[in-house]
MDAnalysis code that builds the backbone (N, CA, C; Angstrom):
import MDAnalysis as mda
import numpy as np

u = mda.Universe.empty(381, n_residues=127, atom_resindex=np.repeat(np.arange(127), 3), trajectory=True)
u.add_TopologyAttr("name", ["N", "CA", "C"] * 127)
u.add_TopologyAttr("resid", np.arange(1, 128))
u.add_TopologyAttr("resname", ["UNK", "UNK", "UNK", "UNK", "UNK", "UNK", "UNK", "UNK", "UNK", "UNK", "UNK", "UNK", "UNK", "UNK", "UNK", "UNK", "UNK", "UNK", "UNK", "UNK", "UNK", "UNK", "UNK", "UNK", "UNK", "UNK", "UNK", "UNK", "UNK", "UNK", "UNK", "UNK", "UNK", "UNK", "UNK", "UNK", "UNK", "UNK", "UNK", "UNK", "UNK", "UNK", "UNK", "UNK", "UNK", "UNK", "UNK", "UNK", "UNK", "UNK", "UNK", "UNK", "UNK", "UNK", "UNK", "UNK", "UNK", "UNK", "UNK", "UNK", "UNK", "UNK", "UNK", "UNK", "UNK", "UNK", "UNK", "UNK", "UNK", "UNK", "UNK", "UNK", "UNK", "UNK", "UNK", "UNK", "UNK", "UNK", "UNK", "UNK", "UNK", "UNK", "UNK", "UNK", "UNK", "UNK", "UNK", "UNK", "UNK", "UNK", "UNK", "UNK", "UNK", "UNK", "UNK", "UNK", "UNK", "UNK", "UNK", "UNK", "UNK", "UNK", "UNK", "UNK", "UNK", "UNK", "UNK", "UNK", "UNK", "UNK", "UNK", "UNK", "UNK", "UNK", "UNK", "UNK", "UNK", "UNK", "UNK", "UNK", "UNK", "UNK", "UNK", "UNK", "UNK", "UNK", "UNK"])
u.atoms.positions = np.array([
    [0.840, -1.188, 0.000],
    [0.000, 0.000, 0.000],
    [0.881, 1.245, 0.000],
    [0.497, 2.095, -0.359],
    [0.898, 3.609, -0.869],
    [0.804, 4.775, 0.348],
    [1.632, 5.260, 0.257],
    [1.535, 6.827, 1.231],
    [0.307, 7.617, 0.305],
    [-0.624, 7.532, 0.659],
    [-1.358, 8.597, 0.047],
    [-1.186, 10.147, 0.362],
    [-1.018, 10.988, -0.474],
    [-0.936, 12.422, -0.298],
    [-2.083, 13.233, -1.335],
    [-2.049, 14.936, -1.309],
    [-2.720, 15.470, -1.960],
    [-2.043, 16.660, -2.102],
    [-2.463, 17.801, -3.038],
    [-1.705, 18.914, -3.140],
    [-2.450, 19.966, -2.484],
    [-1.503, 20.762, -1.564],
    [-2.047, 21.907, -1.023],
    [-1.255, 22.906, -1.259],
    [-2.260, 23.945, -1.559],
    [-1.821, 25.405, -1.834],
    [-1.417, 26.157, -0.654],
    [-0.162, 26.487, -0.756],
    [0.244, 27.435, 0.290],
    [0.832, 28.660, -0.138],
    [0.421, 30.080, 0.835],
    [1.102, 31.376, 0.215],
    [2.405, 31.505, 0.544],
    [3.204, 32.559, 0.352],
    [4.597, 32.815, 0.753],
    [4.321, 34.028, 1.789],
    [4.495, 34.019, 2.783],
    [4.118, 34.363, 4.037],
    [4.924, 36.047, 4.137],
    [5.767, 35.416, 3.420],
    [7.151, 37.000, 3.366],
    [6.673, 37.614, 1.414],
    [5.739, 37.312, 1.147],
    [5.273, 38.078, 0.091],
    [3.393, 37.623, -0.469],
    [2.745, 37.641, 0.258],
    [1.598, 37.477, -0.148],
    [0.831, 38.045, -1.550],
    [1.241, 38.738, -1.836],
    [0.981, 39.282, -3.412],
    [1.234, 38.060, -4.349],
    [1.868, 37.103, -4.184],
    [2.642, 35.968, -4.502],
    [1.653, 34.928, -5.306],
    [1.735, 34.427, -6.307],
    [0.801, 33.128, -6.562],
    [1.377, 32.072, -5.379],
    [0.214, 30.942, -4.931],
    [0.507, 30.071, -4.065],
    [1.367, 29.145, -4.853],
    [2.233, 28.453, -4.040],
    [2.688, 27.539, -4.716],
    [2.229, 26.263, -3.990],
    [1.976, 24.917, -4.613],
    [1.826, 23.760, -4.146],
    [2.452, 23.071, -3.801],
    [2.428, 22.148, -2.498],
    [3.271, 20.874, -1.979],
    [2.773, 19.966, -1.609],
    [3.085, 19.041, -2.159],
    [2.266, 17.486, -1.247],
    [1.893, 17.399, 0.176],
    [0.918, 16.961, 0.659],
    [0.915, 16.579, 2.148],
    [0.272, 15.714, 2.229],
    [0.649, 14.746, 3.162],
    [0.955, 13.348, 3.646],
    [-1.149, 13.191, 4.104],
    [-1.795, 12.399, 3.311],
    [-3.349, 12.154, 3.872],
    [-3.213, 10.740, 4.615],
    [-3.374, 10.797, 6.281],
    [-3.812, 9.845, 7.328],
    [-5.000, 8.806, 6.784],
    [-4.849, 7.561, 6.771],
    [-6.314, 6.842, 5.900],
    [-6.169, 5.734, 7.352],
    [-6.242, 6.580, 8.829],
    [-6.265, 6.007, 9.730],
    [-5.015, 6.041, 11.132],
    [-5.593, 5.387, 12.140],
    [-4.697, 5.010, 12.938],
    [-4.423, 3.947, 13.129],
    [-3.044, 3.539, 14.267],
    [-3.143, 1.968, 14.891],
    [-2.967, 2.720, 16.283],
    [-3.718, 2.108, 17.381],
    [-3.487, 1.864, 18.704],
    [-2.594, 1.613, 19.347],
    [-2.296, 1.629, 20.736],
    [-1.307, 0.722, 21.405],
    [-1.929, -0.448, 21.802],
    [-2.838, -0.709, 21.915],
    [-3.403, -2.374, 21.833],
    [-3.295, -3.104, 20.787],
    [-3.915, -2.307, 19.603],
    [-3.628, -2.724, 18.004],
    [-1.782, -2.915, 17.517],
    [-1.115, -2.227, 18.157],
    [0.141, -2.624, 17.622],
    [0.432, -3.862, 18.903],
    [0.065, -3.905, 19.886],
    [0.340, -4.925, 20.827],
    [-0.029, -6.566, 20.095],
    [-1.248, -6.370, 19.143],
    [-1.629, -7.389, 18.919],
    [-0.816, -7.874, 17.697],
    [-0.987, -7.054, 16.679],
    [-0.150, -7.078, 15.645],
    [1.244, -7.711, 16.167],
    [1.977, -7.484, 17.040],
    [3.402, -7.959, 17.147],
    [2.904, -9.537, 17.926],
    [2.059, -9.844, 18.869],
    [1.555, -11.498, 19.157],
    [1.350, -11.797, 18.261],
    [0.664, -11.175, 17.135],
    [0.051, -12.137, 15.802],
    [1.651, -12.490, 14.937],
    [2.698, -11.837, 15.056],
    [3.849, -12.582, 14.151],
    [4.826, -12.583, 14.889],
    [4.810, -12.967, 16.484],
    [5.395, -13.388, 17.084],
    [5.063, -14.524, 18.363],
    [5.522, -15.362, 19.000],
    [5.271, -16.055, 19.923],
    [4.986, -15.193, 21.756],
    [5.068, -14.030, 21.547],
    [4.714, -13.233, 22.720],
    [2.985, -12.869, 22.696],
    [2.518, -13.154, 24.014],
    [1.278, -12.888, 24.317],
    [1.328, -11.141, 23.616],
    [-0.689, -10.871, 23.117],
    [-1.148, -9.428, 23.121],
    [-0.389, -8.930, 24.330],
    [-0.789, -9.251, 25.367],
    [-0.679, -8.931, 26.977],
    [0.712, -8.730, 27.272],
    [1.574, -9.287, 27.334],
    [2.857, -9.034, 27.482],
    [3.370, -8.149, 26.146],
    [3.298, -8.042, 25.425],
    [3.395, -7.351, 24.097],
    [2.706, -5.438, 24.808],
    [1.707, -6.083, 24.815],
    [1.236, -4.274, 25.406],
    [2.030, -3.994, 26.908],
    [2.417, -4.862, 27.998],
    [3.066, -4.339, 28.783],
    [4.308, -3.756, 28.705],
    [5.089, -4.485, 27.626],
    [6.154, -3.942, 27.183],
    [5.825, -2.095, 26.740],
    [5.032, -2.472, 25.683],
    [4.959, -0.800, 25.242],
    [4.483, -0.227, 26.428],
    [3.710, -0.293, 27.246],
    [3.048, 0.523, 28.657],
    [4.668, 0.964, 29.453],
    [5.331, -0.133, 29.408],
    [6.339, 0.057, 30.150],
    [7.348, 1.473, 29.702],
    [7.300, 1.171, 28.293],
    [7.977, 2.181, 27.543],
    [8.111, 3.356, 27.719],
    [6.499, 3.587, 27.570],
    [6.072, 4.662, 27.921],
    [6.033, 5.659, 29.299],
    [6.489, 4.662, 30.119],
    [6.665, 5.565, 31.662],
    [8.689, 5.484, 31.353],
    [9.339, 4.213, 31.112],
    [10.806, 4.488, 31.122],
    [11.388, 5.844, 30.453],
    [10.987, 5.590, 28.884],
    [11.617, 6.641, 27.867],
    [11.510, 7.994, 28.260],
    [10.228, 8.790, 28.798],
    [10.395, 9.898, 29.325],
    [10.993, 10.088, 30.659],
    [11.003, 9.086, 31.062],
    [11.445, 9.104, 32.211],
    [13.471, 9.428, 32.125],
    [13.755, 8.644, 31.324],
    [15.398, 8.611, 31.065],
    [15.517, 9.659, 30.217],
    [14.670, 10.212, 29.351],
    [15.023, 11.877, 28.550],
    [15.110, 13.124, 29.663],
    [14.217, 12.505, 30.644],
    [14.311, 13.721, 31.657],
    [15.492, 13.574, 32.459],
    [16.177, 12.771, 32.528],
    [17.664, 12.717, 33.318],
    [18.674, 12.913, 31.677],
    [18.391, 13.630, 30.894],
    [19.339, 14.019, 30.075],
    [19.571, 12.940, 29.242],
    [19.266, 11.548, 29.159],
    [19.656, 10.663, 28.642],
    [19.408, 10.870, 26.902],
    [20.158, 10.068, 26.091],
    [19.096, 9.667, 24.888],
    [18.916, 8.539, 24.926],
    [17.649, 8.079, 24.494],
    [17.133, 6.873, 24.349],
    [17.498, 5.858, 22.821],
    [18.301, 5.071, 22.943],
    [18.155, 4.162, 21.573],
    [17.686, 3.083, 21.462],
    [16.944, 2.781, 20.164],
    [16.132, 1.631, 20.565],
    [16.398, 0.458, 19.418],
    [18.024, 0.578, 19.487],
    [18.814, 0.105, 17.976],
    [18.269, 0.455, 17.046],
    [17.943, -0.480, 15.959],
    [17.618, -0.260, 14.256],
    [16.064, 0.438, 14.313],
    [15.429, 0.838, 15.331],
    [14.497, 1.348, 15.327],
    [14.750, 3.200, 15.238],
    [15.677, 3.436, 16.170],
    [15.889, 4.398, 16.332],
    [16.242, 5.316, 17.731],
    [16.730, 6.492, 17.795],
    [16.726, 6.907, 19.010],
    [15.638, 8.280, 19.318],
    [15.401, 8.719, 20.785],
    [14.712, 9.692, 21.392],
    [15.795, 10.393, 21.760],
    [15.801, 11.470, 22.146],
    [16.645, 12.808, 22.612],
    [15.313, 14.116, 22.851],
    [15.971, 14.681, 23.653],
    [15.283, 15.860, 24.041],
    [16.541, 17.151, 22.973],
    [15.546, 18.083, 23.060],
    [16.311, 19.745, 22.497],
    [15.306, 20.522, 23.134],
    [16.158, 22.206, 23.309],
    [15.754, 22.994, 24.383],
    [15.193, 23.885, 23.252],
    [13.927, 24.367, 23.704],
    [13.749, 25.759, 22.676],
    [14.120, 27.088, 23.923],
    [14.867, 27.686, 23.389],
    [15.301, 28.930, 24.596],
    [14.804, 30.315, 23.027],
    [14.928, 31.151, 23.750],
    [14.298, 32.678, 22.712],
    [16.217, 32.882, 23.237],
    [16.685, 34.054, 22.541],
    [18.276, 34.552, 22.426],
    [18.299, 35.522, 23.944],
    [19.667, 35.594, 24.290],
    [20.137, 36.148, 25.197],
    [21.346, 36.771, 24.696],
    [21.589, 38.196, 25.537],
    [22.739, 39.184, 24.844],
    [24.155, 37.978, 26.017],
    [24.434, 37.460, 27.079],
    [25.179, 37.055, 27.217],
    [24.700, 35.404, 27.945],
    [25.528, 34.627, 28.034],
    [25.936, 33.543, 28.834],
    [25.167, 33.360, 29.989],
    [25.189, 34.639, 31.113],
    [25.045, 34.454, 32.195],
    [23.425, 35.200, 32.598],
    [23.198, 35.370, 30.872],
    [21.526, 35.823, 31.347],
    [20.600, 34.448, 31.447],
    [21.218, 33.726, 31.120],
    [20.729, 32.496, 30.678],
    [20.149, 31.408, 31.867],
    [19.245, 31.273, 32.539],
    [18.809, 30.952, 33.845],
    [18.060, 29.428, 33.722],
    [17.749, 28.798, 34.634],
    [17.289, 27.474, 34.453],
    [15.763, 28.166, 34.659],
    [15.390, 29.199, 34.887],
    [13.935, 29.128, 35.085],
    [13.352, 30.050, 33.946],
    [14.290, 30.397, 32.753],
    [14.320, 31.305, 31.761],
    [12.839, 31.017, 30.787],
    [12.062, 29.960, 31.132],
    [10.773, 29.878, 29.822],
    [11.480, 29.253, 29.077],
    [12.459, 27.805, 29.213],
    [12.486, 27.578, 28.300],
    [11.674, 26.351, 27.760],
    [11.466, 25.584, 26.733],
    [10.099, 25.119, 26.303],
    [11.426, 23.454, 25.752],
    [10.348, 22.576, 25.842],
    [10.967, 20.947, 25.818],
    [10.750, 20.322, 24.208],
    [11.760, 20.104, 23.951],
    [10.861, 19.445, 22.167],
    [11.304, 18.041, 22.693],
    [11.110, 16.712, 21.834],
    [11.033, 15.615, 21.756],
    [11.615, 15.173, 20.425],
    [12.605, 14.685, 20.009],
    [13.237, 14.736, 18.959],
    [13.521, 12.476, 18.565],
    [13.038, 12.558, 17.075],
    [13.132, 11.511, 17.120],
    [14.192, 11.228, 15.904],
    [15.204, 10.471, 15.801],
    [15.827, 10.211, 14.716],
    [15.984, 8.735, 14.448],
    [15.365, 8.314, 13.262],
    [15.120, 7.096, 12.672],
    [16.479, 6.261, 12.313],
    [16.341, 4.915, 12.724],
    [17.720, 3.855, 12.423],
    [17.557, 3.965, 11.303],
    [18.602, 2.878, 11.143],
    [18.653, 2.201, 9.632],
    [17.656, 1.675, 9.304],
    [17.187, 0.675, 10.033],
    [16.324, -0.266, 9.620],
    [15.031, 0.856, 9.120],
    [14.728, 1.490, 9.897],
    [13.594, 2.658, 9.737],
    [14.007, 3.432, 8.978],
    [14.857, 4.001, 8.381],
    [15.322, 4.902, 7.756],
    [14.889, 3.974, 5.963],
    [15.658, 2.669, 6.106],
    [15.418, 1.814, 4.601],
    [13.904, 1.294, 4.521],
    [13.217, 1.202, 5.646],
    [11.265, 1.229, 5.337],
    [11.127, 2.138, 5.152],
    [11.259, 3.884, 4.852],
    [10.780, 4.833, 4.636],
    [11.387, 5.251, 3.600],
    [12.352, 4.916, 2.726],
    [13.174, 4.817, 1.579],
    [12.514, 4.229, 0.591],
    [11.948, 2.739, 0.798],
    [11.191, 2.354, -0.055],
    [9.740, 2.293, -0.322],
    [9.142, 3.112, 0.355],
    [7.807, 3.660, 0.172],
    [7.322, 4.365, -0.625],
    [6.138, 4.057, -1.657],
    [5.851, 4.660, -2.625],
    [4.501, 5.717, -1.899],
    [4.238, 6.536, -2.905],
    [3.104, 7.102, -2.808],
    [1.874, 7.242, -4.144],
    [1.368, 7.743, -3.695],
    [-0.322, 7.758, -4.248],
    [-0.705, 9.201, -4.021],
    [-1.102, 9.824, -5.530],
    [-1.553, 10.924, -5.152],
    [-3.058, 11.223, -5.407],
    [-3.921, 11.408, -4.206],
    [-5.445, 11.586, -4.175],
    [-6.119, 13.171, -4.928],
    [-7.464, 12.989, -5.334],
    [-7.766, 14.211, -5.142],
    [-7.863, 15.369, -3.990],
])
């Protein structure tokens, strides 16, 4: 199956007088769950739904848990988690405060293995 996408018109923000120009964007034809991927991995593996979803439950309290002690998370050929800081600019070093507003992103960078499933993916373009 196909990445389905469609074309959307977007303006140029720094010249609106501008004809729009078009870019693909990615159309959702659904979700999967964390139960639904729990099952999916029992169905082509010998691990219970149940233990399959505890694992991911588990995940989900560890991984943020170890980004918040600075860690990055790797999860081999899948990929790793890392945190990045959004801070606004400061004229020196020492204006720079731990209670400054600064804001948390969640940063994900794809393995190999993930990197070569998203390499060979075709798409489909909808109306």
């Amino acid at each position: 199956m196909a990445v389905q996408f469609k074309a959307v018109a977007r303006v140029n923000p720094a010249d609106r007088t501008k004809p729009p120009k078009f870019y693909a964007q990615a159309v959702s034809n659904g979700q999967m769950t964390l139960r639904q991927l729990a099952k999916r991995i029992s169905d082509m593996s010998t691990v219970s739904s149940i233990d399959a979803l505890a694992v991911l439950e588990g995940m989900l309290q560890v991984i943020p848990e170890e980004l918040g002690n600075g860690k990055i998370v790797r999860l081999g050929e899948f990929g790793s988690f890392s945190v990045s800081i959004k801070s606004e600019a400061f004229d020196a070093p020492d204006n720079i405060k731990s209670n400054s507003g600064h804001g948390v992103k969640m940063q994900f960078r794809p393995g190999a293995l993930v990197k070569e499933k998203l390499n060979a993916m075709t798409f489909e373009k909808i109306s």
